[in-house]
ZANU-529143 format. One record per residue: residue in one letter; residue number from 1; y, x, z of N, C-alpha, C, CB in turn. Coordinates in steps of 0.1 Angstrom, whole numbers, plus 5000, padded with zeros to 4 digits. Glycine has a CB too. Example, Ala and Ser with C-alpha at 12.3 -4.5 7.8 and 13.67 -1.06 7.14 Angstrom:
// residues 2
+----+-----+------+------+------+-------+-------+-------+------+------+------+-------+-------+-------+
| aa |   i | n_c2 | n_c1 | n_c3 | ca_c2 | ca_c1 | ca_c3 | c_c2 | c_c1 | c_c3 | cb_c2 | cb_c1 | cb_c3 |
+----+-----+------+------+------+-------+-------+-------+------+------+------+-------+-------+-------+
|  A |   1 | 4943 | 5132 | 5078 |  4955 |  5123 |  5078 | 4967 | 5132 | 5078 |  4955 |  5113 |  5090 |
|  S |   2 | 4978 | 5128 | 5071 |  4989 |  5137 |  5071 | 5000 | 5129 | 5079 |  4994 |  5141 |  5057 |
+----+-----+------+------+------+-------+-------+-------+------+------+------+-------+-------+-------+
//
This chain:
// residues 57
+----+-----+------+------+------+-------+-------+-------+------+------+------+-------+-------+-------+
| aa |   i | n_c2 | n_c1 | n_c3 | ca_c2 | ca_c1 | ca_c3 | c_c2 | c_c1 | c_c3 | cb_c2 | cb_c1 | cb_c3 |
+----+-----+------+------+------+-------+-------+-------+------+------+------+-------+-------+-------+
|  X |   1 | 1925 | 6047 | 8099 |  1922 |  6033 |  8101 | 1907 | 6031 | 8098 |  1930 |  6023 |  8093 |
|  X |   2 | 1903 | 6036 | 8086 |  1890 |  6035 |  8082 | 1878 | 6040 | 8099 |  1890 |  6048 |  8067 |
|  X |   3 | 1883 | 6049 | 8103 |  1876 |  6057 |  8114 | 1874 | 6051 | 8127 |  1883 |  6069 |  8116 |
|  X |   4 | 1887 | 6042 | 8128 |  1886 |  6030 |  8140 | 1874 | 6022 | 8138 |  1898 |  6018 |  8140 |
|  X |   5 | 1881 | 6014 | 8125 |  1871 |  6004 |  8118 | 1856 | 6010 | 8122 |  1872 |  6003 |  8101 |
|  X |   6 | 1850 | 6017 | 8120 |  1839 |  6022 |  8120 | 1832 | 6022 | 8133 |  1840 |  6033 |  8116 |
|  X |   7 | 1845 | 6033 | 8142 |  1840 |  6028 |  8155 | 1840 | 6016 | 8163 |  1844 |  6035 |  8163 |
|  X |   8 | 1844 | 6008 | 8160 |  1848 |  5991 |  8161 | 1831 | 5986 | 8156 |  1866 |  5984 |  8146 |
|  X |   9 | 1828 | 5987 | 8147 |  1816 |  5985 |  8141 | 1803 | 5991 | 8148 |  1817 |  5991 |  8128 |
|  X |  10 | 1803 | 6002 | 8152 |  1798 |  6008 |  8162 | 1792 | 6005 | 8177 |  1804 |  6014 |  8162 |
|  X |  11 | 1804 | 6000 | 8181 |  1803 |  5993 |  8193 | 1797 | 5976 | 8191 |  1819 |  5994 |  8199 |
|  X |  12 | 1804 | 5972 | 8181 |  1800 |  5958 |  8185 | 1780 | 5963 | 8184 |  1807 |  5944 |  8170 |
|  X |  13 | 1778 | 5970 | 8172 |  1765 |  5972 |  8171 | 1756 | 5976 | 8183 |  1764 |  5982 |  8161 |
|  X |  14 | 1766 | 5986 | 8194 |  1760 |  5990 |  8206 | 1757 | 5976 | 8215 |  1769 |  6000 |  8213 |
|  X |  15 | 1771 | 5967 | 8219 |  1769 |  5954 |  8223 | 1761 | 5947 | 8220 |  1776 |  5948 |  8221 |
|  X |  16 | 1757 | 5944 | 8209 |  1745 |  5936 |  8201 | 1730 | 5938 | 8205 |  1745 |  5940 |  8185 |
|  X |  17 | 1728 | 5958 | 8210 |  1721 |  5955 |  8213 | 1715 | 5953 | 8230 |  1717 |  5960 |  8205 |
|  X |  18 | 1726 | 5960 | 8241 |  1729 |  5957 |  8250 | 1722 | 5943 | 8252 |  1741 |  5958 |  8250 |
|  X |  19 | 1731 | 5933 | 8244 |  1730 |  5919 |  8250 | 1717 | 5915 | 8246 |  1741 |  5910 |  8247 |
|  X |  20 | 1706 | 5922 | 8239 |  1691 |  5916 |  8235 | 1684 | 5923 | 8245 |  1684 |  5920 |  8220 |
|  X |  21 | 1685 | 5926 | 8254 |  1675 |  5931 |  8265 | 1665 | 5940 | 8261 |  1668 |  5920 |  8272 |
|  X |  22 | 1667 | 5946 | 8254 |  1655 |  5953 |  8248 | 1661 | 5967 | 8250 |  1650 |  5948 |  8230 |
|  X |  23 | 1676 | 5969 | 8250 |  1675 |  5981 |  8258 | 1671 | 5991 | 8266 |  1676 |  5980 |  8261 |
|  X |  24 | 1665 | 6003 | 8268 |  1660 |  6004 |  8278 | 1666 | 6013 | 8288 |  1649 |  6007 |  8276 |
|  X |  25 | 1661 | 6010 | 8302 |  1673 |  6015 |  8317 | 1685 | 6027 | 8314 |  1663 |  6022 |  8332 |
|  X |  26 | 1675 | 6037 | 8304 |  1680 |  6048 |  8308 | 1691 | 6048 | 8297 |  1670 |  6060 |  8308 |
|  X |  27 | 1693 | 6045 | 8289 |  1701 |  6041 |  8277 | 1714 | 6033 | 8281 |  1692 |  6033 |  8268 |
|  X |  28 | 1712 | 6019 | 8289 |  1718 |  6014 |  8296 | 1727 | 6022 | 8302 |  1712 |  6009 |  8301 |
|  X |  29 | 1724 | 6027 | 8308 |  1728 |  6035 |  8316 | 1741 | 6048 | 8313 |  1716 |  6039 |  8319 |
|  X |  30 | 1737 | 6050 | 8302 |  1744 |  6059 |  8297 | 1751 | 6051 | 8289 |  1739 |  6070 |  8291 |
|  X |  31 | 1751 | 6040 | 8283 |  1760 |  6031 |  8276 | 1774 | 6028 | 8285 |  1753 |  6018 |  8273 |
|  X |  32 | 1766 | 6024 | 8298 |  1778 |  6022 |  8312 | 1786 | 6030 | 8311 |  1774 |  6023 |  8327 |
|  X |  33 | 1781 | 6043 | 8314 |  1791 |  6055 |  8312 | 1803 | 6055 | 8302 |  1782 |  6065 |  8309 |
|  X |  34 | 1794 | 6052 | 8290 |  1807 |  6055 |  8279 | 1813 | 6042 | 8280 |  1802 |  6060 |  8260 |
|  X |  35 | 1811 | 6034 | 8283 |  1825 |  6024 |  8283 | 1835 | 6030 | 8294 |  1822 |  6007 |  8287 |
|  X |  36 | 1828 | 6028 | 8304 |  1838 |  6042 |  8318 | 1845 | 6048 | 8313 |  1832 |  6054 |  8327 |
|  X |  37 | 1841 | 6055 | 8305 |  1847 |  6071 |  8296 | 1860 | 6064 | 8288 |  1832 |  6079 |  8282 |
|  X |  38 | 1854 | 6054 | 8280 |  1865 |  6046 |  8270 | 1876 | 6038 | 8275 |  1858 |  6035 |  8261 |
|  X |  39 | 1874 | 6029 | 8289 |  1879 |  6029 |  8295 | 1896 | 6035 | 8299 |  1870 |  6032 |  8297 |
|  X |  40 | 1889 | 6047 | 8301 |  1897 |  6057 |  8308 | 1902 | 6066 | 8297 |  1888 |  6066 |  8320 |
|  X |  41 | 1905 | 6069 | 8286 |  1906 |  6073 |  8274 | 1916 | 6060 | 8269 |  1890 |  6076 |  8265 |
|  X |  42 | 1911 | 6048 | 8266 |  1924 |  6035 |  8264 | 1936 | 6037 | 8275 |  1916 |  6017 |  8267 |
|  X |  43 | 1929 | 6037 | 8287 |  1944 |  6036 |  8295 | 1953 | 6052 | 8296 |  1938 |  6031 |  8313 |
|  X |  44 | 1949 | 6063 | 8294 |  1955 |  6074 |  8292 | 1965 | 6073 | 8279 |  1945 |  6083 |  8290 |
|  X |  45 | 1957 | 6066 | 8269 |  1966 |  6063 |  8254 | 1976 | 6052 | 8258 |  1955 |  6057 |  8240 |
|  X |  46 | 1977 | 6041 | 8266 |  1984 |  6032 |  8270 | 1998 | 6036 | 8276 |  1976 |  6026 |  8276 |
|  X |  47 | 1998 | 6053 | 8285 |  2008 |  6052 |  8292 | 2015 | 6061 | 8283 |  2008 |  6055 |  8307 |
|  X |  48 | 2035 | 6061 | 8286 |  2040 |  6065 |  8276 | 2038 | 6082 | 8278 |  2055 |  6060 |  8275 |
|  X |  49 | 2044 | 6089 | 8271 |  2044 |  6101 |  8273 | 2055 | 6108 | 8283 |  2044 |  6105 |  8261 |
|  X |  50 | 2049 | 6118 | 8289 |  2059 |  6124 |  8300 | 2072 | 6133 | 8294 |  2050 |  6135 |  8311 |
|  X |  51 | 2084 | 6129 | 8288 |  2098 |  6135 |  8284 | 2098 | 6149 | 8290 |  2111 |  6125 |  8289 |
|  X |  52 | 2092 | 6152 | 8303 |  2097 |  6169 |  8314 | 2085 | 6173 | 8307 |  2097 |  6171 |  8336 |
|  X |  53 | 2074 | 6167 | 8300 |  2064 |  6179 |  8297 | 2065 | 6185 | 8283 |  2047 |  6174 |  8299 |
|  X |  54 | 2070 | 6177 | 8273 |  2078 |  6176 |  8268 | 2087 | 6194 | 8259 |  2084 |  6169 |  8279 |
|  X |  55 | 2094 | 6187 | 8274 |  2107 |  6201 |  8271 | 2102 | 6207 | 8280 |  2125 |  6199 |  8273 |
|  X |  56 | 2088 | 6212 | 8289 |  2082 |  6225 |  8290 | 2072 | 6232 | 8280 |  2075 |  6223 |  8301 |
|  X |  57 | 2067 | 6225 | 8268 |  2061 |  6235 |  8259 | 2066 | 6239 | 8250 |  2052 |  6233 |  8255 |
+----+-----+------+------+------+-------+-------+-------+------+------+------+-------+-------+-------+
//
């Protein structure tokens, strides 16, 4: 929990500075990405697990 927290802390800190424009493009840029990335990492953790894959390993 501690380790969420952190990264929870992290992000807002990334947002914070996102939203001061002082960002710059290229940074931006790669920020886009990792929410894409996070994104797609939340919705993977969201679906249940496959029961046939399962009882194949």
């Amino acid at each position: 929990m501690r380790q969420l927290n952190r990264i929870g802390v992290n992000i807002n800190q990334i947002a914070r500075a996102l939203n001061s424009d002082l960002t710059p493009p290229d940074i931006r840029l790669r920020l886009d990405e990792l929410h894409h990335l996070l994104e797609l990492i939340a919705q993977a953790l969201r679906q249940p697990a496959d029961p046939q894959e399962d009882l194949a390993a």
